[in-house]
N, C-alpha and C positions, 0 to 999 in steps of 0.2 A: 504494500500500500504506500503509496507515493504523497506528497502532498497537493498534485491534483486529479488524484482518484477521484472518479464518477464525474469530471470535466471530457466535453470534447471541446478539442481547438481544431479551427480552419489555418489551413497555412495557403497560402495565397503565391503557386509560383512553387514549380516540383524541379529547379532548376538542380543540380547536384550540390550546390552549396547546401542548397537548403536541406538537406539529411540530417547535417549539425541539427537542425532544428529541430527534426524530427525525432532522432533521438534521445535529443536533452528532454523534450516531451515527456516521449514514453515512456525513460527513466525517470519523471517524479509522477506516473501514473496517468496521464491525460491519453482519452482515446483521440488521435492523430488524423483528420483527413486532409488529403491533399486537394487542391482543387487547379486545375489550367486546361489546354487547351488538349492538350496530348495524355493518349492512353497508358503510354511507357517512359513515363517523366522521370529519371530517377529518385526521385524523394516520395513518389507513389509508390516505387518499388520497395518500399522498407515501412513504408506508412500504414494504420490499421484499415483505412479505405481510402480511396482514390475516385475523385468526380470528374467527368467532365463539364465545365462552366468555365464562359469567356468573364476570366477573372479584372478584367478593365470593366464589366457591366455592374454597379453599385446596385442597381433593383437585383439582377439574377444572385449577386451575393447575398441582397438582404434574405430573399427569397427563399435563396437555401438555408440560411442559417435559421428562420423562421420555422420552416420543417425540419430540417435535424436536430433543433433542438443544442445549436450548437451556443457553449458558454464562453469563447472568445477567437479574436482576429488579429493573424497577425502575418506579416512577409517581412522577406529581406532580399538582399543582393541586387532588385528587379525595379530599377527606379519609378518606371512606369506604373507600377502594384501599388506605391507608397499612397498616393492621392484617391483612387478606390478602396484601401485597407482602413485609410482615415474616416473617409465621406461612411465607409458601411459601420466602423465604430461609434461613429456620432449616430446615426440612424436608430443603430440598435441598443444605444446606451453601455456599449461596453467599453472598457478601460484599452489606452492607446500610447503604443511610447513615442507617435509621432506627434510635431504639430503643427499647424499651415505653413511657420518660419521656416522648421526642418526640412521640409517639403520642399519650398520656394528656394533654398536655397543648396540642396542636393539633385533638383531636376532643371532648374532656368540659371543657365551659365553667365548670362548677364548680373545676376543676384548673389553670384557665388564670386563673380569679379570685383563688384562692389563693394562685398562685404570683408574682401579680400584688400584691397584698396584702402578702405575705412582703418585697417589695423599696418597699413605699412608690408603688405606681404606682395612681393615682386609679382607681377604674371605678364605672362606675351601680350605684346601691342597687338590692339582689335584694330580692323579696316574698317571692319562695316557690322551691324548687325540688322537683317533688315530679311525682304524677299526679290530683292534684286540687286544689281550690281549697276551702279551707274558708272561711263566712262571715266566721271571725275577721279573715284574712288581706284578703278583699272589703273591709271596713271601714279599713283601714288605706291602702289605695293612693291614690297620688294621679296623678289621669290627665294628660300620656299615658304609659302605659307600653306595652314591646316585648315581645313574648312571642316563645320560639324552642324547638326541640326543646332538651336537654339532648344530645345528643350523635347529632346528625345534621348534614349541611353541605349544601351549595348553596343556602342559604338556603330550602328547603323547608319549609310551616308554618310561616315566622316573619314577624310582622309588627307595624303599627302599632296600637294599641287604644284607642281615646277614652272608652270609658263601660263598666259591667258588661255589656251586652250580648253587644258586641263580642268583650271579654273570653273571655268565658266561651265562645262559639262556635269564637274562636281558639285558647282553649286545648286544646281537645279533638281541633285539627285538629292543633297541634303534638305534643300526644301520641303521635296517630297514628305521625306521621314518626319517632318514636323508637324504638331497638332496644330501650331499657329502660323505655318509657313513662312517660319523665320528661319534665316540659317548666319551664323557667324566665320567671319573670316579673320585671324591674327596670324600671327609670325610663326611658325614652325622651330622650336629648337631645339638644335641637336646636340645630346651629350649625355652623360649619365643620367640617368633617374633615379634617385634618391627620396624612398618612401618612411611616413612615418605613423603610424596606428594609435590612435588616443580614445578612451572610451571616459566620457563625462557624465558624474552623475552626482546631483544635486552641489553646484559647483565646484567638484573637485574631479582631477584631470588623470589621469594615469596611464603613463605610455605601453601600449601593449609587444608593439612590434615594430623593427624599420626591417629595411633592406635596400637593396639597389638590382639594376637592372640595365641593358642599354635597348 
C-alpha cells in the first residue's frame, strides 16, 4: 500500500521519458493511465491502462476523467501537453504544478527571451519575430542563423539556414508548425553547449545536473 492507493492518475503524453513517471506512480500505489494518440507509446507499455484520446483536446480530457473517475492530471517532457494539463486541472478542480507564467514562458520563446533579458542572461540576437520576412529584415542578417516556430516544441520546423534560400523555405515551414503563425529568426551559435538542471521549490533552488554537449 503506497500513499496513493485507490488514486488513479492521467499522465498526458506516453513519450518514453514519461515511464519515470509512471513508475514513481505505481511505486507509491496510484493506478497509472496513459493517455495520447498512439496505441504502442512507451509509457503505455508499463502503464496499468492505456487510452487512446487526442490529449491537446481539454473537453475529451475533461470527458475522460469524468468517466474514469480519475483523481489527478499530470504530463511532462511534451510542451505542447502543459497548456491542456492546466486548462483540464482548473476545469476539474484538481491540484496542478503548472501555472499560466510556467507555461508562457516554457512554450512562447519570445517570453522566455525577455525574461531572460530582465535578469542579464546572454541569448542570440532575434531578426525578426513575426509571419513573414520582409526584404528590410533579409538585408540585415548575417548567416548562419536558426529559424524555429514561435511557440511550438519538439523541435518541429526549426532549423539551420546558411543563405536566403534556405531561409526563406525554412521559414514558411516553421510557420507552419505554429498555433499563431509566428516563426522566429536569431543568430545560430556554434560551440559547446553547456547545460544546467535546477529544480525550484517554494523558493529554494537546487542544482540537479549539468553537462555538455556539441
Amino acid at each position: 500500500m503506497g500513499k496513493f492507493s485507490n488514486k488513479k492518475l492521467l499522465i498526458l503524453g506516453g513519450v518514453k521519458l514519461a515511464c519515470d513517471i509512471v513508475k514513481s506512480a505505481k511505486q507509491m500505489g496510484a493506478y497509472v493511465v496513459v493517455a495520447d494518440y498512439r496505441e504502442d507509446s512507451p509509457a503505455k507499455q508499463i502503464a496499468d491502462e492505456g487510452v487512446l484520446i487526442d490529449v491537446t483536446d481539454v473537453d475529451a480530457i475533461v470527458d475522460y476523467c469524468i468517466k474514469a473517475h480519475i483523481d489527478g492530471i499530470t504530463t511532462g517532457f511534451v510542451d505542447i501537453l502543459l497548456q491542456p494539463c492546466y486548462e483540464a486541472c482548473q476545469r476539474l478542480a484538481l491540484p496542478c504544478y503548472l501555472t499560466p507564467k510556467m507555461i508562457e514562458l516554457s512554450t512562447n520563446k519570445v517570453a522566455f527571451k525577455e525574461a531572460c533579458d530582465q535578469f542579464n542572461v546572454p541569448v542570440p540576437q532575434t531578426y525578426l519575430v513575426g509571419s513573414e520576412i520582409t526584404e528590410g529584415v533579409l538585408n540585415k542578417i548575417n548567416y548562419p542563423v536558426f529559424v524555429k516556430p514561435l511557440d511550438s516544441s519538439g523541435s518541429r520546423g526549426a532549423g539551420v539556414c546558411y543563405n536566403r534560400a534556405e531561409l526563406e523555405e525554412r521559414f514558411k515551414e516553421a510557420v507552419s508548425y505554429s498555433p499563431s503563425m509566428n516563426a522566429i529568426i536569431e543568430d545560430y551559435i556554434i560551440g559547446l553547449e553547456f547545460l544546467l538542471d535546477y529544480i525550484a521549490v517554494d523558493g529554494e533552488y537546487r542544482l540537479l545536473s549539468m553537462f555538455d554537449r556539441h
